[in-house]
C-alpha positions in Angstrom: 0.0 0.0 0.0 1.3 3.4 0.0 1.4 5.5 3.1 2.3 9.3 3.9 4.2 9.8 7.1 4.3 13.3 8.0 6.3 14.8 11.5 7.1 17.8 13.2 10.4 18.8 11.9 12.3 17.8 15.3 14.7 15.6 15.6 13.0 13.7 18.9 9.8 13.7 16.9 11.2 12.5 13.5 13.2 9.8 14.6 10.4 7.1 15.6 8.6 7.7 12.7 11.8 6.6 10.4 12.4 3.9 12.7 8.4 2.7 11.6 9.4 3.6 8.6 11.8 1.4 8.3 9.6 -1.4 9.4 7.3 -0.7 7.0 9.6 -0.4 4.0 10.7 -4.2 4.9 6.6 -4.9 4.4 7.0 -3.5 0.7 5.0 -1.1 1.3 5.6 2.6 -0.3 6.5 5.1 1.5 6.3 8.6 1.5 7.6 11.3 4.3 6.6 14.8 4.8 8.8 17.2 7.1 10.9 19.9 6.9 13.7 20.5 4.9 16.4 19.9 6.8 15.9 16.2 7.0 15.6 15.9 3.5 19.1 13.6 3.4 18.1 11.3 5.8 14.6 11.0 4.8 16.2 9.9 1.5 19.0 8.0 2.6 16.5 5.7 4.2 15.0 5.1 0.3 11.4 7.0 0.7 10.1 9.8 -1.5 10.6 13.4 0.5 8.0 16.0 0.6 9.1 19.2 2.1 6.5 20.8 4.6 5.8 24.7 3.5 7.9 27.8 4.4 5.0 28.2 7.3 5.8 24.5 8.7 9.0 24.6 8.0 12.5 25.4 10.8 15.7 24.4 12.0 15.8 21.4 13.8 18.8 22.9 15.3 17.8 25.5 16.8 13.5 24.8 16.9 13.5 28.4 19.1 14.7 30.4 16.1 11.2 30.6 15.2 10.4 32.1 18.5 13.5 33.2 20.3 11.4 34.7 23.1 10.8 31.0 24.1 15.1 31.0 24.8 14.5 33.7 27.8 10.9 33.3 29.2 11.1 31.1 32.2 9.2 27.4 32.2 5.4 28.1 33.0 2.5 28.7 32.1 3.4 31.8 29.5 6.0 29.7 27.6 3.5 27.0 27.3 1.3 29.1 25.8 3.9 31.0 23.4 5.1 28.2 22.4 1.7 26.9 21.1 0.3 29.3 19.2 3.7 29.8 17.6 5.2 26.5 17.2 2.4 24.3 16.9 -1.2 26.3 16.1 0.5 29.1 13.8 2.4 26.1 11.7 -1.5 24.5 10.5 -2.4 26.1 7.6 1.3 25.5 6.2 1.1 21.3 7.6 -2.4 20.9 6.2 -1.5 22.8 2.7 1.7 20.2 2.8 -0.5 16.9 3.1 -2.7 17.9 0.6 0.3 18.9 -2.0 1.7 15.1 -1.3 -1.3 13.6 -1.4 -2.0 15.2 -4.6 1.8 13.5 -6.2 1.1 10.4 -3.5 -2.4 9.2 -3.0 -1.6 7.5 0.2 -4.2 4.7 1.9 -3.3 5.7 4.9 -1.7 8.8 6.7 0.6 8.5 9.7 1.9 11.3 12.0 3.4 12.0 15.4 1.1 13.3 17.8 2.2 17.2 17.1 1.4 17.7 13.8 -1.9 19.3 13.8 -2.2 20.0 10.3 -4.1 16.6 10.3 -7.1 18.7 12.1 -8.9 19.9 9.5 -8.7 16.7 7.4 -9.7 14.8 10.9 -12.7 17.6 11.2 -13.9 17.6 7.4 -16.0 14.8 5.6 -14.5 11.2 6.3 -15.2 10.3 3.3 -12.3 12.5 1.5 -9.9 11.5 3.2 -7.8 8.3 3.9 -7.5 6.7 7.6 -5.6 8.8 9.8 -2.7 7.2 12.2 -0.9 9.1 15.2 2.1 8.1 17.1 2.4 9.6 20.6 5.9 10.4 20.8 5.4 12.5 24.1 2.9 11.3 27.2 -0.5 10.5 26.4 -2.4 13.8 26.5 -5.5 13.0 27.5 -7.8 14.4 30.0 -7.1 13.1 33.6 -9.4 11.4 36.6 -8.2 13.7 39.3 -8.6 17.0 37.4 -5.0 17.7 36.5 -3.7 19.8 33.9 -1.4 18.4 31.7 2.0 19.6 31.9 2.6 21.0 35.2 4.3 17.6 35.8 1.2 16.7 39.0 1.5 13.1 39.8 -1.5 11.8 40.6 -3.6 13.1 43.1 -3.7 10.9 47.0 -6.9 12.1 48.3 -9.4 15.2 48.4 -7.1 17.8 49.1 -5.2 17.6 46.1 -7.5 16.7 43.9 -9.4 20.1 45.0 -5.5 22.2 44.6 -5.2 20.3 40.9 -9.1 21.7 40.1 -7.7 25.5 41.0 -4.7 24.3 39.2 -6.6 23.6 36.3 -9.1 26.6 36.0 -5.9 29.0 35.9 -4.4 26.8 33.4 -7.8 26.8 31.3 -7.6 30.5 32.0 -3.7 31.2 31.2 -3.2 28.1 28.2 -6.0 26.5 27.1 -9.0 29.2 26.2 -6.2 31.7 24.5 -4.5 28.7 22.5 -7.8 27.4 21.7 -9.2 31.1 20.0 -5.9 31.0 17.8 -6.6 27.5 16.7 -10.3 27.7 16.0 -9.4 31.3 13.9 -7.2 29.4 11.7 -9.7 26.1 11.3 -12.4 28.6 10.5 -9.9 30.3 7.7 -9.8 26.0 6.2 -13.7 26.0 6.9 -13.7 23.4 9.6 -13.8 23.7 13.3 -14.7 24.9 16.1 -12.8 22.4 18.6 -14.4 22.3 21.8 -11.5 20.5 23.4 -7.8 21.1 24.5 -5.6 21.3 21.3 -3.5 18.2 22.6 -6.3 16.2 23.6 -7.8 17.0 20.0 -5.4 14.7 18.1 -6.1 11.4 20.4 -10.3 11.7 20.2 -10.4 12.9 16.6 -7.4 10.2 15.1 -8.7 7.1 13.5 -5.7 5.2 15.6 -3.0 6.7 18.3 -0.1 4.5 19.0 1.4 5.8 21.9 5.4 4.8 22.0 5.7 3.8 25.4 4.1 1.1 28.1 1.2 0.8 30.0 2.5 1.2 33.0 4.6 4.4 32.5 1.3 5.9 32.0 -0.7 7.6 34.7 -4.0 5.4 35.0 -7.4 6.5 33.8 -10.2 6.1 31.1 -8.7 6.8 27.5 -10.4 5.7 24.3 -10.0 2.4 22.6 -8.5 3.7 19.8 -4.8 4.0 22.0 -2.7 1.4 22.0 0.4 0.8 23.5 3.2 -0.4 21.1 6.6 -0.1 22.9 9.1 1.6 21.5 10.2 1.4 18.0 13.8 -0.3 17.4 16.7 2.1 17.4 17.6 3.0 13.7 21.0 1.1 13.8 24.0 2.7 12.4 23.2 6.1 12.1 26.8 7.1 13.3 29.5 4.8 14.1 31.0 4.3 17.6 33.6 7.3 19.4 37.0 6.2 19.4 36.7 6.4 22.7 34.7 3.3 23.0 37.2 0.9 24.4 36.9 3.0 27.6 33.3 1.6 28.4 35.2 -2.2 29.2 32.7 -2.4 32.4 35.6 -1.6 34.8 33.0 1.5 35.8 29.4 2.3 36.1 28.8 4.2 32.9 26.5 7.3 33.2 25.1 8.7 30.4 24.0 12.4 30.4 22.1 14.2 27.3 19.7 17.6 27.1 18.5 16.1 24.1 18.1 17.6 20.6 15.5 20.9 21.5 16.2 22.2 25.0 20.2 21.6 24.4 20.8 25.7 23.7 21.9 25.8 27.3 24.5 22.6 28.7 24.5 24.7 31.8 21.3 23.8 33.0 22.1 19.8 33.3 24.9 18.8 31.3 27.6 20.6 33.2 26.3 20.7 36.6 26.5 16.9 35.8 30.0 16.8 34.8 30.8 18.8 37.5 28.8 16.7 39.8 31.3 13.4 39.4 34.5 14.3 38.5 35.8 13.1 41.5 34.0 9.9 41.1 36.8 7.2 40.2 34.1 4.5 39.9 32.2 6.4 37.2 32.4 7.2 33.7 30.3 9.8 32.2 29.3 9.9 28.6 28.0 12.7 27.4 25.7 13.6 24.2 24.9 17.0 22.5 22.4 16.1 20.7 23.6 17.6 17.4 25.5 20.6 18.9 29.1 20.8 18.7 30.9 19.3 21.9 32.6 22.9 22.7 29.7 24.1 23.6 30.2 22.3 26.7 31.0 24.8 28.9 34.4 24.9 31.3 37.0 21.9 31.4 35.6 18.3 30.6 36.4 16.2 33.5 39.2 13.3 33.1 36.8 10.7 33.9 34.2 11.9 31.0 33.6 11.5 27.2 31.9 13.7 25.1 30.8 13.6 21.3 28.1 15.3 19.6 26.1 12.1 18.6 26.5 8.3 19.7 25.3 5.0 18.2 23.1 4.7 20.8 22.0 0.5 20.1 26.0 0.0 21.1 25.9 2.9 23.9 22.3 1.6 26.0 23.8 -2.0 26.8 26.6 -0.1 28.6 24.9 2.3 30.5 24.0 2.2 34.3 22.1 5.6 35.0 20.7 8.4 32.3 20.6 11.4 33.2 18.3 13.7 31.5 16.5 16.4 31.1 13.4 14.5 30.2 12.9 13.8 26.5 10.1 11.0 26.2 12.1 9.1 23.4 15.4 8.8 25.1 13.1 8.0 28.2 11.0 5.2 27.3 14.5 3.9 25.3 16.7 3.9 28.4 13.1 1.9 30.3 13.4 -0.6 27.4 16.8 -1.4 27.8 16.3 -1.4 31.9 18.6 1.7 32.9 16.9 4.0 35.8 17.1 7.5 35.4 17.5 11.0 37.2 15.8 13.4 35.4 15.7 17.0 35.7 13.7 18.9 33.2 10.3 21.4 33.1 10.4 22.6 29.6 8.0 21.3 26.6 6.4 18.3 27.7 9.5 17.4 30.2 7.5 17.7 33.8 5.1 15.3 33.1 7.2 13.1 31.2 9.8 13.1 34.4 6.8 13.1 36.9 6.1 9.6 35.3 9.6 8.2 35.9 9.2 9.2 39.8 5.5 8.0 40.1 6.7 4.9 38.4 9.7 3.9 40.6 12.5 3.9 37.7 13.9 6.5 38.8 14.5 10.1 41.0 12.8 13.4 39.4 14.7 16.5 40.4 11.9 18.9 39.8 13.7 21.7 38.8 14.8 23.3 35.5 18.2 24.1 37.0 19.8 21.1 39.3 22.8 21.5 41.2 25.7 19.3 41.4 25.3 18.1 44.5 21.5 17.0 44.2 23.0 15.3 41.1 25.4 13.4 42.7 23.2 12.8 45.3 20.5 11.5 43.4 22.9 9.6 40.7 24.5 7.5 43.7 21.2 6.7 45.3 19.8 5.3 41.8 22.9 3.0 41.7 23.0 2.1 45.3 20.1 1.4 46.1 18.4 -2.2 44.4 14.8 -0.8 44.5 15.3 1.5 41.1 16.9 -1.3 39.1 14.0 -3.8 40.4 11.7 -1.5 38.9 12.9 -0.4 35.5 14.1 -4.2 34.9 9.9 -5.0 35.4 9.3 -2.4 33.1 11.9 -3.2 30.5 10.3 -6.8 30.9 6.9 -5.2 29.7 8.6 -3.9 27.0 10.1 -6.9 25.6 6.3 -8.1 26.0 5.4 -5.8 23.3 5.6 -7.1 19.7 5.7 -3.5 18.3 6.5 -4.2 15.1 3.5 -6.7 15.0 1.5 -4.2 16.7 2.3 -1.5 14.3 1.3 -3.4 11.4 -1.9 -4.9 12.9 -3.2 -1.1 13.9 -2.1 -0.2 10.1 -3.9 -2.7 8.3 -6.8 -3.2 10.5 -7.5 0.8 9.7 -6.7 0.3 5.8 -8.9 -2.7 5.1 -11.9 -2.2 8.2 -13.5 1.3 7.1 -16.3 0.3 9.9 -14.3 -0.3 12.6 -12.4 2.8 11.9 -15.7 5.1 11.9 -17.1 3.1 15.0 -13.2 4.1 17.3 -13.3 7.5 16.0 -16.8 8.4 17.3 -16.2 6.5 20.4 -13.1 8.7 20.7 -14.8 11.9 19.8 -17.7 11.3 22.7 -14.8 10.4 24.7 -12.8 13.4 24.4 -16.0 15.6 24.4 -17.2 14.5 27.9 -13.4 15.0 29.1 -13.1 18.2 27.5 -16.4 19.5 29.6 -14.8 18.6 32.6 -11.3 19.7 32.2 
């Protein structure tokens, strides 16, 4: 068959969908990829047709603030949230949805598949079913969805213990509403009236998991906060690491096992600033002898690092990461749910420190879940790093807990999965209607009481 993948043009949201893209290439299935330019190489090193998204959907994968550079010096809360929606993600929908229909036009997919941030898919997903082909969504950040306890998303709440918090997280979320959700939600509905679809009654990331026809979310059950979510989710694990992608440091005789390897990365989009984790870290265990830190920029060149790299630490600007994961002990990181749910798979716990993007909820999951300690702060310092990296390795409990998890992973047949979810919405038009008005109802009832 031939399918249209479409991403966000970010690195962290670009890489699962080549790694299904891979496993759907080894189907013979055709393949077409929509994103920005930047990725163009890749995208056609892998042996797919590129599209490139519009100058309106288009930026630097780099450097994704470019496009809003106020984002780089507004503090993490509720006003970068909201910037960076309705610049990053509501402003770009015109451009995404004019994209996919300039593809579809040259590729007449059976079947679209996107990661859960490309909302250009809205006003196909709001418009007549019938012209249009079945509509796919990975979840390659927590599963936003409307939660029991009356939380807002992205404040990084675990879940609430009893009344008291449950009535905090309700004032929580009527500010939130207030402050996020009503202004992000007049900018959205503007430009779905300007395409002739709309209004959206709900959250914009809540939108994408009622109104898709099928949401894989990349992760496990159980790093999930429990509640009601549609039947349309399903779990798949986590796609396989592309293999290859760079080849190994020369450093990589070092990691021989004679010390507990700690691998440190800010990712590829919150990585403009390695003071915040990468070299409190470094600073944090130089003076370990029984540690070696390994540390990733995420695309950025290694001097960046600020101040002298410790003797017992290695540095490179990427890493082959299927070699690096069976070595590691502990990563630390700023939060990024791809790196995350990799590190869960492979059984390493985690210290995470992070409150940007989607990074406090994704790091209040690894302390609700036991696979690891959540700093809670944008800006640790090096002794609540070391602090928190020796009791990870010290003490059994966090190991117990991610090896269960990595265990639930290995459960998960995701490339089976993949393909089931794929065909079953290709060749089962009924089905497909019957999950997305289940999900619709779903995510209108949750909507009213967010």
């Amino acid at each position: 068959m031939k399918i249209l993948i479409t991403s966000t043009p970010a690195t962290g949201h670009l890489n699962p969908l080549l790694a299904i893209t891979q496993i759907l290439v080894a189907e013979g299935h055709e393949i077409a990829l929509l994103t920005g330019t930047a990725f163009r190489a890749r995208v056609e090193a892998s042996g797919v047709k590129f599209f490139p998204f519009p100058a309106g959907a288009d930026f630097d994968p780099n450097d994704v603030f470019s496009m809003v550079p106020e984002l780089k010096i507004i503090p993490p809360g509720l006003e970068w949230f909201r910037v960076a929606c309705e610049r990053i993600f509501v402003d770009a929908v015109p451009a995404q949805h004019q994209g996919m229909l300039q593809a579809l036009q040259q590729f007449p997919a059976d079947i679209i598949i996107g990661d859960d941030m490309v909302f250009g898919v809205l006003p196909m997903l709001l418009g007549p079913r019938s012209q249009r082909p079945p509509i796919a969504l990975c979840g390659t950040s927590f599963l936003h969805w409307a939660r029991e306890d009356g939380a807002p998303n992205f404040l990084g709440l675990p879940p609430a213990k009893n009344d008291k918090e449950r009535d905090q997280y309700a004032t929580m979320a009527r500010d939130y509403d207030a402050a996020v959700d009503q202004p992000v939600s007049l900018r959205l509905n503007r430009a779905l009236k300007a395409l002739d679809v709309g209004p959206i009654s709900m959250p914009l990331f809540h939108s994408v998991v009622a109104l898709a026809d099928a949401y894989l979310q990349l992760s496990v059950p159980s790093f999930e906060f429990p509640r009601e979510i549609p039947s349309s989710v399903h779990f798949v694990g986590t796609p396989p690491i592309i293999a290859k992608q760079v080849p190994p440091p020369s450093w990589a005789r070092d990691l021989d096992g004679t010390r507990k390897v700690v691998l440190v990365t800010q990712g590829t989009v919150a990585n403009h600033n390695f003071n915040l984790l990468v070299a409190p870290t470094l600073a944090a265990l130089a003076n370990e002898p029984d540690i070696l830190v390994v540390v990733t920029t995420g695309g950025r060149p290694t001097d960046a690092i600020p101040g002298k790299v410790p003797s017992n630490a290695r540095v490179a600007s990427y890493l082959p990461f299927e070699w690096l994961l069976p070595h590691v002990d502990v990563l630390v990181t700023n939060g990024g749910y791809g790196s995350v749910n990799q590190a869960m798979s492979y059984g390493i716990p985690l210290v995470t420190a992070g409150l940007t993007e989607d990074k406090a909820d994704v790091n209040a999951r690894v302390a609700w879940s036991g696979v690891g300690i959540n700093l809670e702060t944008n800006e640790p310092t090096p002794e609540a790093l070391r602090d928190a990296v020796r009791t990870v390795l010290d003490q059994p409990r966090y190991q117990l807990r991610v090896t269960q998890i990595a265990d639930e992973f290995a459960e998960i047949d995701t490339q089976a999965e993949i393909l089931r979810v794929i065909g079953e919405l290709v060749t089962d038009e009924p089905e497909v209607s019957r999950l997305r008005a289940t999900a619709a109802s779903q995510g209108r009832r949750a909507g009213r009481r967010a």
